[in-house]
C-alpha positions in Angstrom: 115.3 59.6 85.1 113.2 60.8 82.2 111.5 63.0 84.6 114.9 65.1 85.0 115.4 65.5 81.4 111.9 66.9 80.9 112.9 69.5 83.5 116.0 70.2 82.0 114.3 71.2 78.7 111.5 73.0 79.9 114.1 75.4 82.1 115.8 75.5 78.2 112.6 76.7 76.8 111.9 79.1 79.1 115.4 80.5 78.8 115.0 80.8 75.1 111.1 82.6 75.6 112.7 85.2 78.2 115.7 85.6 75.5 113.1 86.5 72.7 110.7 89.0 74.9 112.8 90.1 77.0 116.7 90.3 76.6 116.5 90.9 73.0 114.2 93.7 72.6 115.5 95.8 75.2 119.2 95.4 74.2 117.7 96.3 70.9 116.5 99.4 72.4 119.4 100.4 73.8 121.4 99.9 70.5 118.9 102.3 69.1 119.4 104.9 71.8 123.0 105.0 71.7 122.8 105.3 67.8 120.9 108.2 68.4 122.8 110.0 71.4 125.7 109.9 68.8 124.1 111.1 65.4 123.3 114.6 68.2 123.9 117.6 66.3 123.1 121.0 66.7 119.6 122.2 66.3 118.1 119.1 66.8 114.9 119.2 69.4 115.4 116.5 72.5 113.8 115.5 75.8 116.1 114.4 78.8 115.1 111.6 81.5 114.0 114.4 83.5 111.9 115.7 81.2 113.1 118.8 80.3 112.9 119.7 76.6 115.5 121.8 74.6 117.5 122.7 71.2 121.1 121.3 71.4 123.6 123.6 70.6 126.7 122.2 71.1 127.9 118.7 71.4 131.1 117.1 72.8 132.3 113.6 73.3 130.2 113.1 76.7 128.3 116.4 76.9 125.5 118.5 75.3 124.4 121.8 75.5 120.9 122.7 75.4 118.9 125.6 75.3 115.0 125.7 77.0 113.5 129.0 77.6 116.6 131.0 77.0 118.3 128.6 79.3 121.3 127.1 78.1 121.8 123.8 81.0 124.7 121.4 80.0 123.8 117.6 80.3 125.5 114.8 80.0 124.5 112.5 76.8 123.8 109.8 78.5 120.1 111.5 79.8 119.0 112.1 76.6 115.8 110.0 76.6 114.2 111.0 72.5 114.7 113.5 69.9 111.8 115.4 68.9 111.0 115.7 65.2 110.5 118.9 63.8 
């Protein structure tokens, strides 16, 4: 029977290393890219998941407004990947 428990505390410790490098950091990450989405303001520079890069100029609750290349495209904020620092 001690072979079971030895099982049973290995599957533990492998649940507790994919916790640390995996789960963690990226829910991390994604606390850190909501933070930003929300802290948008006008005239900050930001690239989408698409790529495309732009100056916001308006921001609502679920929306942004950017500008590229005297383009103003409205996107929502959930594909704003960085912002860009100045």
């Amino acid at each position: 029977m001690s072979g079971g428990g030895g099982s049973l505390i290995m599957m533990l410790l492998v649940f507790v290393i994919m916790y640390f490098f995996m789960i963690r950091p990226q829910a991390k990450k994604q606390k850190e890219l909501k933070k930003l989405r929300e802290s948008l303001k006008p005239g900050d520079k930001v690239v989408t998941l698409g790529g495309v890069h732009g100056k916001v100029l308006e921001v609502s609750d679920s929306t942004i407004l950017l500008s590229s290349d005297g383009t103003k495209i409205r996107f929502d904020k959930a594909a704003i990947s960085h912002q860009i620092a100045d």
